[in-house]
PAVEXBA-974328 format. One line per field, with one value per residue (C-alpha): residue number from 1; residue in one letter; chain; x, y, z. Coordinates in Angstrom, 2 decimals, decimal comma. Each point is the difference from the previous one (the first is absolute). Last residue first. Layout:
// PAVEXBA-974328
i [NUM|...]
aa [a|...]
ch [A|...]
px [X|...]
py [Y|...]
pz [Z|...]
//
This chain:
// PAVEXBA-974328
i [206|205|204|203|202|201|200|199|198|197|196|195|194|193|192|191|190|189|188|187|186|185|184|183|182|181|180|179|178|177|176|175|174|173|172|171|170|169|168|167|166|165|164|163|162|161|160|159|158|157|156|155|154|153|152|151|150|149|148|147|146|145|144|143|142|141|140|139|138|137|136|135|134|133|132|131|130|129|128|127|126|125|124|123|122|121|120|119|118|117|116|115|114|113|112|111|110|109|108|107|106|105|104|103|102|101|100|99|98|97|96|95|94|93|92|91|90|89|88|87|86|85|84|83|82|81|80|79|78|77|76|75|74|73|72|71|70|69|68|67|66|65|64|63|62|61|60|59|58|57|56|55|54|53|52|51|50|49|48|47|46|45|44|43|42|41|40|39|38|37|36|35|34|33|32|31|30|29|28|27|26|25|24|23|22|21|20|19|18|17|16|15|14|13|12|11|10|9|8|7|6|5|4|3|2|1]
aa [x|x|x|x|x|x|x|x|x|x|x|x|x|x|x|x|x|x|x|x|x|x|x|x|x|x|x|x|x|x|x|x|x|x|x|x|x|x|x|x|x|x|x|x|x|x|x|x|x|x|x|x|x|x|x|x|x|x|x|x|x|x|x|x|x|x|x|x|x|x|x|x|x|x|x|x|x|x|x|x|x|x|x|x|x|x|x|x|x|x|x|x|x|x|x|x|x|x|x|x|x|x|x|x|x|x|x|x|x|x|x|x|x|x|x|x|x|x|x|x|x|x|x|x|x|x|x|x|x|x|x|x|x|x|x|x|x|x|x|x|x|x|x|x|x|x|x|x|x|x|x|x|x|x|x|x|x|x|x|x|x|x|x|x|x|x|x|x|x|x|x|x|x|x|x|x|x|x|x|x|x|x|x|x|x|x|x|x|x|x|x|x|x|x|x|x|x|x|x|x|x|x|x|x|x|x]
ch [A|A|A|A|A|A|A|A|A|A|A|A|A|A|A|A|A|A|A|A|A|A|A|A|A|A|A|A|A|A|A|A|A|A|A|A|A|A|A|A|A|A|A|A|A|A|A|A|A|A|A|A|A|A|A|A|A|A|A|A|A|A|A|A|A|A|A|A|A|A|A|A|A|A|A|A|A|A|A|A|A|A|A|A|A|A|A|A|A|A|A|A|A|A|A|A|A|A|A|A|A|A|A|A|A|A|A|A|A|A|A|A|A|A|A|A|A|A|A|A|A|A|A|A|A|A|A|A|A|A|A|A|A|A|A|A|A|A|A|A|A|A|A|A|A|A|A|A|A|A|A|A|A|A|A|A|A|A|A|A|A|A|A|A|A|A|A|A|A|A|A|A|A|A|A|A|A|A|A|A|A|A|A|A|A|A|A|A|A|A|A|A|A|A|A|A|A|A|A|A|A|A|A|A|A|A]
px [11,24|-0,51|0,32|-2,38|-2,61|1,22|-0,08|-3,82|-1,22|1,78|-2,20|-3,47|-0,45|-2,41|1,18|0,33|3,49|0,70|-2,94|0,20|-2,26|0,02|-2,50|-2,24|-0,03|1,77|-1,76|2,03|0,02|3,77|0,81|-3,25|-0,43|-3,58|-1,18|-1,40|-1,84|-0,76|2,11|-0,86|0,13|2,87|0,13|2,40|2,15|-0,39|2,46|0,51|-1,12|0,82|-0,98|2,60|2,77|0,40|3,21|-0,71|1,24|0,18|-2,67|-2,36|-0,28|1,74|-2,97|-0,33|3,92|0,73|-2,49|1,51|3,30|-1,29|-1,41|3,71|2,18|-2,74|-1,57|3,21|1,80|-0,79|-2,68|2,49|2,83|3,21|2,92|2,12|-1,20|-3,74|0,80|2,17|0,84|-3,82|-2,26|2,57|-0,67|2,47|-1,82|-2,70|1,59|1,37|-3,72|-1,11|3,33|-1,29|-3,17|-2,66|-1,62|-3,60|-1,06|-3,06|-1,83|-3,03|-0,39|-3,69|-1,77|2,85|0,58|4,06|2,33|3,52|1,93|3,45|2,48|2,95|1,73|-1,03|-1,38|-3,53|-2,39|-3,10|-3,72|-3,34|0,06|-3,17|1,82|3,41|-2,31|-0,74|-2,69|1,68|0,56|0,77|2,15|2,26|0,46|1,52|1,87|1,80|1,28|2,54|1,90|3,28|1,05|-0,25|-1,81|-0,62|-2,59|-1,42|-3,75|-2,53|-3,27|-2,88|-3,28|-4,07|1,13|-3,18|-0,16|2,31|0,36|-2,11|1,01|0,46|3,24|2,21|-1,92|1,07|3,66|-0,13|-1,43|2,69|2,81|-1,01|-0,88|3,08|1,90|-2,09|1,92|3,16|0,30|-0,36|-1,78|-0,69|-2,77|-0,56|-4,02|0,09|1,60|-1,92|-3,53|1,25|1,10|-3,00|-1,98|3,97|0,20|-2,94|-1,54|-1,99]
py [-18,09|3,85|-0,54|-1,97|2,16|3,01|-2,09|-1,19|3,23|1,25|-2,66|0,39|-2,05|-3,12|-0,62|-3,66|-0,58|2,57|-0,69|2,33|2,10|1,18|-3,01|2,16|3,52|1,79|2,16|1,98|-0,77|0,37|-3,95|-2,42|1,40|0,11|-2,09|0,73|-2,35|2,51|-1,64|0,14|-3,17|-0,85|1,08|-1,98|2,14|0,88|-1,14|2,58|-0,05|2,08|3,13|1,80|1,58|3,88|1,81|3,82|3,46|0,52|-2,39|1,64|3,31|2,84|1,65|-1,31|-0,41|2,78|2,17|-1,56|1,12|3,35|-0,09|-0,60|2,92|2,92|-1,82|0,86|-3,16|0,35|-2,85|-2,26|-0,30|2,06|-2,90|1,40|-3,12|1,39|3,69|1,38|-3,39|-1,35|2,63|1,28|-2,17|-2,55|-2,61|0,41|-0,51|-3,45|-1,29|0,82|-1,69|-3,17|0,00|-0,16|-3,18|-1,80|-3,76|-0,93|-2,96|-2,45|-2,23|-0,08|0,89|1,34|2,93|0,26|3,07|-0,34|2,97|1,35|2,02|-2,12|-1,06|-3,04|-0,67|-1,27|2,48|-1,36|1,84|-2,09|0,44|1,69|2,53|-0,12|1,69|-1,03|2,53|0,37|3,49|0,81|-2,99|0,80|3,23|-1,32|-2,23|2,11|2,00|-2,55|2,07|0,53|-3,01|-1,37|-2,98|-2,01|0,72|-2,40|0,23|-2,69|1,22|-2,34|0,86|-0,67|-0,02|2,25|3,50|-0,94|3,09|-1,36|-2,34|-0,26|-1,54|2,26|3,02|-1,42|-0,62|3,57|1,54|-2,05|1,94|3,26|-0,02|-0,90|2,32|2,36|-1,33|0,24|3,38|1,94|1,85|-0,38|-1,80|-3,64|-0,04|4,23|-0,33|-3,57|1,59|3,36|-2,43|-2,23|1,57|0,50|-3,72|-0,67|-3,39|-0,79]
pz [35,06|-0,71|-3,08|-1,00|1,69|-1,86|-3,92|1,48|0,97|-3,36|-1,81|1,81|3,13|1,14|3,38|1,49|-0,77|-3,07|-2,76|-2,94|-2,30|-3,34|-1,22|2,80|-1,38|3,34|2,31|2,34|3,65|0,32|1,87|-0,75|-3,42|-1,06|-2,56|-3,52|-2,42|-3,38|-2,85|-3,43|-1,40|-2,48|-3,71|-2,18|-1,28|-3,95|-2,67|-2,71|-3,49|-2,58|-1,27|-2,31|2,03|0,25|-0,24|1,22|-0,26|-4,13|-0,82|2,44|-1,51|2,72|1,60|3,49|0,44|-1,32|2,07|3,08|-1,33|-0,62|3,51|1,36|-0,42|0,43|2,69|2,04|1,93|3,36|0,46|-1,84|2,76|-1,50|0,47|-2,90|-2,06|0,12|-0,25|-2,59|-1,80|0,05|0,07|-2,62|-2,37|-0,89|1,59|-1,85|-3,13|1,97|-0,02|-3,50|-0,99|2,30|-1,29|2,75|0,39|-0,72|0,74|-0,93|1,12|-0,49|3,05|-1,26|3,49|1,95|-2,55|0,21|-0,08|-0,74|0,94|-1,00|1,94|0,45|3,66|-0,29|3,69|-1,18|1,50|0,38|-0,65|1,19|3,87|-0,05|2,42|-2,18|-2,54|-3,37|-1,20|-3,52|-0,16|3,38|0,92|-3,39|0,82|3,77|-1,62|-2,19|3,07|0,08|-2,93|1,84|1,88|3,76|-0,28|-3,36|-2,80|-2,02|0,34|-0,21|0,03|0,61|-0,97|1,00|3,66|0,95|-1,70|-2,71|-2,73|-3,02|-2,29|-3,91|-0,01|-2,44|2,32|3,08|-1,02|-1,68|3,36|2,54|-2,12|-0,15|4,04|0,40|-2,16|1,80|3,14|-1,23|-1,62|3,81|1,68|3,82|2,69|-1,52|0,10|-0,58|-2,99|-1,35|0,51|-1,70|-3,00|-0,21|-3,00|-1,55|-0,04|-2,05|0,32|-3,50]
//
């Protein structure tokens, strides 16, 4: 069984302040492991497919979910998918079998009557100065509240995996700022082979 609390320090010092969102993350990607019976993804073994948006409260959920579940954006195997929620489906590659876990949405706006949240968050007080003594009981909340009362969880299901293409390691150099571009990513301007802001300036210039 993946235990969230085993990756906690991991997670803080990963995404830099505290805060209720990213344990909640790391909550979340654990019980969708654990209802699947895999192991954190040390290769592209899982997808993760969060729901967040850009520029809310709460994104730091994706950061606790990339700790616990080993989907980084470096393996290239977590997406965001713009909804502007907070759950997370997470996918074992082999099977296609899925789980999809989010926070309740009463759990959610108790938190957000908290003070780390009316007193500090909301009142434009960046994270890193908001006193441990307001926000590591919410962490502790999170981590210790049972899961029926935080969480929705789906059954398993089945989820439709991406085709997997080749891994790509062909490289050129560009003909204009010398900086080595993976080759599919590169572009032909006249007789100079260019990456694509070498290409967007050369345009340009015409």
């Amino acid at each position: 069984m993946i235990d969230p609390k085993a990756f906690l320090d991991a997670g803080l010092t990963l995404h830099g302040h505290k805060c209720p969102a990213m344990p909640q993350g790391l909550r979340a990607g654990a019980i969708a492991m654990n209802r699947l019976g895999v192991e954190r993804s040390g290769d592209k073994t899982l997808l993760a497919l969060v729901e967040l948006g850009d520029d809310h409260c709460a994104h730091c959920f994706a950061d606790g979910v990339q700790m616990i579940t080993g989907c980084t954006f470096g393996k290239g195997n977590i997406r965001k998918l713009g909804y502007g929620k907070f759950g997370v489906t997470v996918v074992d590659k082999a099977t296609g079998r899925a789980v999809r876990v989010v926070p309740r949405a009463d759990a959610q706006m108790r938190t957000k009557q908290t003070a780390f949240f009316t007193e500090y968050r909301m009142k434009g007080v960046p994270p890193t100065q908001v006193p441990d003594e307001v926000v590591t009981p919410l962490i502790e909340m999170v981590l210790d509240l049972p899961e029926e009362q935080l969480f929705k969880v789906s059954e398993v299901f089945q989820h439709e995996v991406p085709p997997k293409g080749p891994e790509i390691f062909d490289a050129i150099v560009c003909d204009r700022c010398g900086d080595m571009v993976v080759e599919t990513y590169g572009r032909v301007v006249g007789d100079r082979k260019v990456c694509i802001p070498c290409q967007k300036a050369l345009l340009a210039e015409k």
